[in-house]
C-alpha positions in Angstrom: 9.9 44.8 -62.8 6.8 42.6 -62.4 5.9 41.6 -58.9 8.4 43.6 -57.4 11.7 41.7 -58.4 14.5 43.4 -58.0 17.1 41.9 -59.9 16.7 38.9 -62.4 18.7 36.3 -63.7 19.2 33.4 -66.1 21.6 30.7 -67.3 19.5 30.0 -71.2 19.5 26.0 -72.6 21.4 27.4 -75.5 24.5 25.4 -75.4 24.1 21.8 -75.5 28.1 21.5 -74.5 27.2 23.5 -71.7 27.3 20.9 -68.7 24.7 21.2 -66.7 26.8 21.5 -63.5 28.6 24.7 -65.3 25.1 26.5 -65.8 24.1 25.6 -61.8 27.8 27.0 -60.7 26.8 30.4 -62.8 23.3 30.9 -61.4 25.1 29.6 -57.6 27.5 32.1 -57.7 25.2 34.7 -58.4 22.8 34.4 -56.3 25.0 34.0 -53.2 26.2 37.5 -53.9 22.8 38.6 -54.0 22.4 37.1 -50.4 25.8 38.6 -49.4 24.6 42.1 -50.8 21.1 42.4 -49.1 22.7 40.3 -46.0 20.0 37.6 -46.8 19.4 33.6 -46.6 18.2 32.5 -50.3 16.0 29.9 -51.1 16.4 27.4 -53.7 13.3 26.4 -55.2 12.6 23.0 -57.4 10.0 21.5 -59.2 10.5 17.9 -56.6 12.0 17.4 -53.5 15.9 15.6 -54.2 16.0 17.0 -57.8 19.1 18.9 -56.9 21.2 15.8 -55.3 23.2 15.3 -58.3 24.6 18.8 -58.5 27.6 20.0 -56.6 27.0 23.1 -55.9 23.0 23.0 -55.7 23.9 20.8 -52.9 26.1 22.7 -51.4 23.6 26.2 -51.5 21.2 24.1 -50.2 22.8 22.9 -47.3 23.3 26.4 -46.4 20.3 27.9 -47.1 16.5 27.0 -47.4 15.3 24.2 -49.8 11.0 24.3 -51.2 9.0 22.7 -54.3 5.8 24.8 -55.1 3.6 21.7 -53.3 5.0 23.2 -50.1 3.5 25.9 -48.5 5.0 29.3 -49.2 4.3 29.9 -45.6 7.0 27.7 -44.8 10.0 29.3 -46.0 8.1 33.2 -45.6 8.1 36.4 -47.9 10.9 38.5 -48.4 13.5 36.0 -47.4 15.8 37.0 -49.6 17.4 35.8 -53.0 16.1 33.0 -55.2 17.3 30.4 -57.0 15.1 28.1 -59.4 16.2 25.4 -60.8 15.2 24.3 -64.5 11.4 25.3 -63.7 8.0 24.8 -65.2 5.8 27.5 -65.7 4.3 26.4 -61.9 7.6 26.5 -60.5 8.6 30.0 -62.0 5.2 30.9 -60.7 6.3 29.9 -57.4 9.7 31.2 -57.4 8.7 34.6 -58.9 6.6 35.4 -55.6 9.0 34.3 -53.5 11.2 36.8 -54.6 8.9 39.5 -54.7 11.1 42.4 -53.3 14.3 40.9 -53.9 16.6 38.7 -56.9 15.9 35.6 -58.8 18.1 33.6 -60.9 16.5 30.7 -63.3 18.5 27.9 -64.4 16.6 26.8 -67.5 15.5 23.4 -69.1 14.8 23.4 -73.0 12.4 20.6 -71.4 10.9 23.0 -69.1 9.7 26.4 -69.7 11.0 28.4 -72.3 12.7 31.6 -70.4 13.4 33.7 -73.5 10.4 36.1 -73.1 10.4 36.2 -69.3 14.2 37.2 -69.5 13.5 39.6 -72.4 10.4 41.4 -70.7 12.4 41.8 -66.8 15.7 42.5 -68.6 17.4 39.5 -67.1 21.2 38.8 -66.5 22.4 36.6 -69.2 25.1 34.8 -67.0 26.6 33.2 -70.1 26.7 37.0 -71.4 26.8 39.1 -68.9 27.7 42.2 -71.1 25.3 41.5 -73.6 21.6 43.4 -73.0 18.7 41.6 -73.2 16.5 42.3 -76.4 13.9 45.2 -76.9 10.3 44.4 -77.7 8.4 46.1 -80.1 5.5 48.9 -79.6 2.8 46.5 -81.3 4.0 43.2 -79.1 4.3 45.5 -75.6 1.2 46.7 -76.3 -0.4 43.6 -76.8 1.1 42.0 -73.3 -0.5 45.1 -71.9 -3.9 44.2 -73.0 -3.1 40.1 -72.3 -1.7 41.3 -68.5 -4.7 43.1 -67.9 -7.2 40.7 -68.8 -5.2 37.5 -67.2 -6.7 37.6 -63.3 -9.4 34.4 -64.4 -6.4 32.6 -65.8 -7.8 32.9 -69.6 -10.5 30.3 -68.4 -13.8 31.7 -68.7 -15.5 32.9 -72.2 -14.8 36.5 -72.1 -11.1 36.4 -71.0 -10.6 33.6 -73.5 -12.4 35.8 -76.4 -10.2 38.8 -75.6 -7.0 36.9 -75.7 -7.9 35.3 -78.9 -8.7 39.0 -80.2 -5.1 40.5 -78.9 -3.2 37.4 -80.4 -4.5 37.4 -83.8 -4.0 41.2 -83.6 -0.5 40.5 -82.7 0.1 37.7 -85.6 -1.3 39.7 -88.4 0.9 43.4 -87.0 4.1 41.3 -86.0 3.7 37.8 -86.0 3.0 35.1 -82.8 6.3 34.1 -81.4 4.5 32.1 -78.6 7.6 31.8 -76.5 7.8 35.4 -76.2 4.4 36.4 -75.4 4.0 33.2 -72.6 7.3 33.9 -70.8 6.2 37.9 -71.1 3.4 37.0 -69.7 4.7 35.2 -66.9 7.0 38.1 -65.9 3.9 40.0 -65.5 2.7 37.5 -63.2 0.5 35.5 -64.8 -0.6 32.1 -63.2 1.0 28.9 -64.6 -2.7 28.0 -65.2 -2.7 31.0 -66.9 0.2 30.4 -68.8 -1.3 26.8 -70.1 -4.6 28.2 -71.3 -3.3 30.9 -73.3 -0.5 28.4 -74.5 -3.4 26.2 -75.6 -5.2 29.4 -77.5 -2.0 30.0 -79.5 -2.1 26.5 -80.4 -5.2 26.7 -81.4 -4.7 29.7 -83.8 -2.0 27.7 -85.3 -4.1 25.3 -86.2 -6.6 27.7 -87.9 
């Protein structure tokens, strides 16, 4: 799995009967026997300080375990602490929490208003605690192949005029082979561990070939 996690995750925004407080118990639960497993402290992670108040049982993990946003230093809470739990992410909070985890489990509460977790789940082969039983789906040759070639050219973040040119040659490859599903290829990409600035520039270049 990219960067080293062991075991992944995720309560999807798929439901909107699903209360909010039922997708934090399932992703709770989880992770606390992923800390009782590798006899570890977790760490929940959040995109702002307090945005966990209102949720029983985020409150409660938190009071027993360690609490960070990604504007705190990662040196503050350490590496290889243990299991992590983040909370309806963006794609800098995912960042965040992904290296965190590095050598151990993640589970990702997600927002329909945050970052799509489709592709990310897909690509690490992500838990689906409202489906446990159910396996996560199987890319194609033509789209691994193109996240491949996007992973290997993403270390400048898609910022400069090369990386930009070669992304823009891999996507329209992909479109005209298998068709763009951005949500796919951006959450792929960020299981690879792709930056969140990263993340928005290519998001921008596949809005840009939309518009085309």
């Amino acid at each position: 799995m990219a960067i080293s996690t062991v075991r992944a995750a995720w309560v999807p925004d798929d439901d909107p009967e699903r209360d909010w407080e039922l997708a934090a118990d399932l992703a709770v639960s989880w992770i606390r026997r992923e800390c009782a497993e590798q006899g570890a402290s977790g760490v929940l992670v959040l995109n702002a300080d307090g945005a966990h108040e209102s949720v029983p049982s985020l409150r409660s993990f938190a009071a027993e375990h360690t609490v960070t946003t990604p504007a705190a230093s990662r040196d503050r809470v350490g590496r290889g602490i243990g299991p992590v739990l983040a909370y309806v992410p963006d794609e800098k909070t995912l960042d965040f929490a992904m290296r965190l985890a590095r050598g151990s489990s993640l589970a990702v509460v997600e927002s329909a208003q945050g970052f799509a977790l489709r592709g990310w789940a897909n690509a690490l082969g992500a838990i689906d605690l409202t489906r446990p039983d159910e396996r996560s789906e199987e890319a194609g040759p033509g789209f691994a192949k193109a996240i491949d070639r996007l992973a290997f050219y993403k270390n400048n973040g898609f910022g400069d005029p090369f990386g930009k040119q070669q992304a823009l040659h891999i996507l329209q490859d992909l479109a005209n082979s298998e068709g763009l599903d951005p949500e796919a290829v951006l959450g792929a990409l960020a299981a690879r561990g792709a930056s969140s600035r990263a993340i928005r520039n290519l998001a921008k270049l596949i809005d840009g070939l939309g518009q085309r």
